[in-house]
RODO-2510 file (C-alpha; in nm, 4 decimals, decimal comma):
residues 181
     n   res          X          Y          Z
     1     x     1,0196    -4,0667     0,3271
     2     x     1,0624    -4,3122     0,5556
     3     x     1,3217    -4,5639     0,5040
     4     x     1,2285    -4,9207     0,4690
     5     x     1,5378    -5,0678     0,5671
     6     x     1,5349    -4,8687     0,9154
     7     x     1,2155    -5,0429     1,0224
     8     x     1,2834    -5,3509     0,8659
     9     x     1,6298    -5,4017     1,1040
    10     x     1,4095    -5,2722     1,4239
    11     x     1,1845    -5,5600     1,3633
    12     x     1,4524    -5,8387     1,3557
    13     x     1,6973    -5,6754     1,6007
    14     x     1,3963    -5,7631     1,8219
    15     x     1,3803    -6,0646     1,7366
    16     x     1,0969    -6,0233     1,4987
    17     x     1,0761    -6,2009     1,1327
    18     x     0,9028    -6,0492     0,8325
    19     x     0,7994    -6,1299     0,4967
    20     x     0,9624    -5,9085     0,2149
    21     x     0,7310    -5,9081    -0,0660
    22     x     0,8889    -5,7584    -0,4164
    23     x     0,7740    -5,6890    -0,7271
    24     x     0,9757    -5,8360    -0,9691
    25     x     0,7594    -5,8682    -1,3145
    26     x     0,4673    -5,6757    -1,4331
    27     x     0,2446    -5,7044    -1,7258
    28     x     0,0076    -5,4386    -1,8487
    29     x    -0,1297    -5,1305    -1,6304
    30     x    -0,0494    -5,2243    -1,2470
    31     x     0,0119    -4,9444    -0,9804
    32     x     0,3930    -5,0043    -0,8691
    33     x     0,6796    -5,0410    -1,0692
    34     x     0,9352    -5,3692    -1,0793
    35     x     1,1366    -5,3363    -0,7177
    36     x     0,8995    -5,2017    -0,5234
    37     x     0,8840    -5,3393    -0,1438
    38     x     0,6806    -5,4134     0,1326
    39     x     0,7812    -5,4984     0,4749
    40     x     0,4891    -5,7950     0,6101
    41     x     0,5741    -5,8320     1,0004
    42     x     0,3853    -6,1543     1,1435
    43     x     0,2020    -5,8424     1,3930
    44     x     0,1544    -5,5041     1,3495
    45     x     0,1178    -5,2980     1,0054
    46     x     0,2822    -5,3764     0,6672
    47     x     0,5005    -5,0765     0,5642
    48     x     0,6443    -5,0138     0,2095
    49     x     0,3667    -5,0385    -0,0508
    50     x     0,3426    -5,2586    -0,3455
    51     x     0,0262    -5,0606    -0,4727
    52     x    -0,2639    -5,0931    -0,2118
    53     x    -0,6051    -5,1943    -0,2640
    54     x    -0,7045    -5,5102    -0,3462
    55     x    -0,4112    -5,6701    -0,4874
    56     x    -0,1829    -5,6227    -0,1744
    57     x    -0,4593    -5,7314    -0,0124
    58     x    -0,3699    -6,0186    -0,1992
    59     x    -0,0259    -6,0624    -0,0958
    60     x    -0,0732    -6,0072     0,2221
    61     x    -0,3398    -6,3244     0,2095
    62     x    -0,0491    -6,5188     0,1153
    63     x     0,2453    -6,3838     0,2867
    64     x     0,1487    -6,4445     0,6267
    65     x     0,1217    -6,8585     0,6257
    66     x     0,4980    -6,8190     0,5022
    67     x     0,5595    -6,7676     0,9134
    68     x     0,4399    -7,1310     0,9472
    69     x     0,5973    -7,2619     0,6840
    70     x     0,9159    -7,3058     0,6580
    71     x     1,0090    -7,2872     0,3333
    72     x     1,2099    -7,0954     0,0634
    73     x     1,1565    -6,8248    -0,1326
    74     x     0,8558    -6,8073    -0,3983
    75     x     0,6999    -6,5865    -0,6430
    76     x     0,2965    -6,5228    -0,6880
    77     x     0,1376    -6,3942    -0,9538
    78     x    -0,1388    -6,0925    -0,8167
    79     x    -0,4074    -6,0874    -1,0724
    80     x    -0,5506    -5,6906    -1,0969
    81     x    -0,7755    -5,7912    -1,4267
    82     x    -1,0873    -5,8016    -1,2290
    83     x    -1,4238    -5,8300    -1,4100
    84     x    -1,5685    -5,4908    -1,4375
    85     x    -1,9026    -5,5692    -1,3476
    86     x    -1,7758    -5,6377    -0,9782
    87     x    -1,7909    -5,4586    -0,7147
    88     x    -1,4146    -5,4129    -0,7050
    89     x    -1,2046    -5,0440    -0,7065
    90     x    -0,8746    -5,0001    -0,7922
    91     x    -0,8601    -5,2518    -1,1035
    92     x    -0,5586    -5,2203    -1,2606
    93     x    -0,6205    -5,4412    -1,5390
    94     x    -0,2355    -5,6281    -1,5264
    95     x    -0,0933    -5,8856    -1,3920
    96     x     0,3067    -5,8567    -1,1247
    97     x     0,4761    -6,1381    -1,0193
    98     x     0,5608    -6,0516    -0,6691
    99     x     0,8318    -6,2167    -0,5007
   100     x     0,7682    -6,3591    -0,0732
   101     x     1,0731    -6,4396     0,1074
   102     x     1,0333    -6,5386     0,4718
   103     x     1,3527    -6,2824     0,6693
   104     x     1,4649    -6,4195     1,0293
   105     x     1,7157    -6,2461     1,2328
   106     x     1,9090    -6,5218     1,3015
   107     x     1,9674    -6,5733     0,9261
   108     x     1,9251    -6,2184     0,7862
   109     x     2,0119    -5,9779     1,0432
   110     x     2,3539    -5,9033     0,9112
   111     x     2,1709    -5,8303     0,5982
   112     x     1,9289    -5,5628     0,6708
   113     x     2,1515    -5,4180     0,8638
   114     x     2,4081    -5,3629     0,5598
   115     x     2,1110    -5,2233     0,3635
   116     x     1,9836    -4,9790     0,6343
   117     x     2,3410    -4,8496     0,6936
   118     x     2,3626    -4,8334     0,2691
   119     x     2,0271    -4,6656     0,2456
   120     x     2,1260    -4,4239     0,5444
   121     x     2,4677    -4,3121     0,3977
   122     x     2,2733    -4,3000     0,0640
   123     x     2,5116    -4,5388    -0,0876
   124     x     2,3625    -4,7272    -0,3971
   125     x     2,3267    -5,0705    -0,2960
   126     x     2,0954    -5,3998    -0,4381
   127     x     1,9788    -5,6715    -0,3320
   128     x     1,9916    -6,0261    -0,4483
   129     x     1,7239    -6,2756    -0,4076
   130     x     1,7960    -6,6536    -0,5316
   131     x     1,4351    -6,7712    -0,6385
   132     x     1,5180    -7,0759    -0,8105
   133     x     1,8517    -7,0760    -0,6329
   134     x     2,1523    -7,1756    -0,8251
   135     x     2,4656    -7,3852    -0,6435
   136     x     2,6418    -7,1276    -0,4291
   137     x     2,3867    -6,8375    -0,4114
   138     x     2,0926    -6,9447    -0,2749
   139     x     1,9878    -6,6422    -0,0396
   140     x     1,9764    -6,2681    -0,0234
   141     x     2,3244    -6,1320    -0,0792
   142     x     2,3809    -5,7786    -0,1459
   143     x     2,6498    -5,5673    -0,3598
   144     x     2,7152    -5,2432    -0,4936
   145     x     2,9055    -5,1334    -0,8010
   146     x     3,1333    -5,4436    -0,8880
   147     x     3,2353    -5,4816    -0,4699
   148     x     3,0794    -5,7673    -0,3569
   149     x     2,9901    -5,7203     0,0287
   150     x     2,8694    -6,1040     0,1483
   151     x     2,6589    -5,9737     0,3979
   152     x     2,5530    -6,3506     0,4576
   153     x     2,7161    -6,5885     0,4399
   154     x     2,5828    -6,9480     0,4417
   155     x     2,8041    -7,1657     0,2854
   156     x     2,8820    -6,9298    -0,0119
   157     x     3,2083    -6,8386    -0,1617
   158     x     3,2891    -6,5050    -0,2507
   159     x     3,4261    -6,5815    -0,5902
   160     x     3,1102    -6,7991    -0,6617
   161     x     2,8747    -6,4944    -0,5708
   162     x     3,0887    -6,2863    -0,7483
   163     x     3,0869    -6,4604    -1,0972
   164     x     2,6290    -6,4821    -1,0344
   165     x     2,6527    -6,1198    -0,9326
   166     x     2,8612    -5,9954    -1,2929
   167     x     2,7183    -5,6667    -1,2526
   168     x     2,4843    -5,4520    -1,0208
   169     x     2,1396    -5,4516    -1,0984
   170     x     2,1913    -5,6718    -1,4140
   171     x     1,9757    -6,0018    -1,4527
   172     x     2,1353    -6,2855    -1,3491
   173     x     1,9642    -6,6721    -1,4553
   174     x     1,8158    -6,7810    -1,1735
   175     x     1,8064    -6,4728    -0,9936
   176     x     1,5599    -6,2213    -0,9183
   177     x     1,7387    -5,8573    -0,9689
   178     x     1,5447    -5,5500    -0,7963
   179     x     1,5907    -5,1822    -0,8096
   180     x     1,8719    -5,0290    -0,6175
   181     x     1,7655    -4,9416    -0,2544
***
């Protein structure tokens, strides 16, 4: 399998910016599980799946004015109820929250390249995404085990991200926790 983190540092070493869309919340019967990613470059093909079909289709609908946009990032909710009497395929029949944060290399660079070189040595790693962000963590930081690596750093303390990390992979207030990578 190819890894996600690999392509995702080719597109911003050139200079490229993405949209990583996450699932972080599902209720009833939905095709991907909490954490999955997908890579949305502003040109070319998404890669990383969050399910297919209609309701990436979906996500991609409202990824791509985040390029425009400047602004921070937000969760929407992809609705796979569908009425049965459409001409839709691939109903689920739940609802995921998926998570769209807008990833520049000037700001995230250092960032996916710390989770590429993670994914590559296959050491467990997670990532950190401040939706509703609180004081000092308010953008992707990433960890593993109880070693904080501040692969960012924009104005944040160590201690401070520390203390909002308390453990890998544990829900944090505030914070959007995805699988390990």
């Amino acid at each position: 399998m190819e890894n996600l983190w690999d392509r995702a540092e080719e597109l911003l070493i050139a200079g490229q910016p993405f949209v990583l869309a996450t699932i972080i919340r599902t209720r009833g019967s939905v095709p991907r599980e909490v954490g999955a990613k997908m890579v949305v470059p502003r040109e070319g093909h998404p890669f990383g799946t969050i399910g297919g079909g209609c309701g990436e289709g979906e996500v991609l609908r409202r990824a791509y004015p985040l390029f425009e946009q400047n602004l921070p990032p937000r969760v929407v909710e992809v609705d796979l109820t569908g009425d049965f009497d459409q001409d839709e395929i691939q109903v689920c029949g739940g609802l995921m929250d998926v998570a769209l944060d807008l990833w520049r290399s000037e700001e995230h660079r250092e960032l996916v390249q710390a989770l590429a070189e993670a994914t590559r040595e296959r050491r467990p790693a997670a990532l950190l995404t401040a939706i509703n962000p609180v004081d000092s963590l308010s953008a992707s930081t990433i960890c593993w085990h109880q070693k904080l690596l501040v692969a960012q750093s924009r104005g944040r303390d160590a201690h401070a991200s520390r203390a909002a990390c308390c453990r890998c992979c544990a829900h944090v207030h505030g914070v959007s926790v995805g699988r390990k990578t």
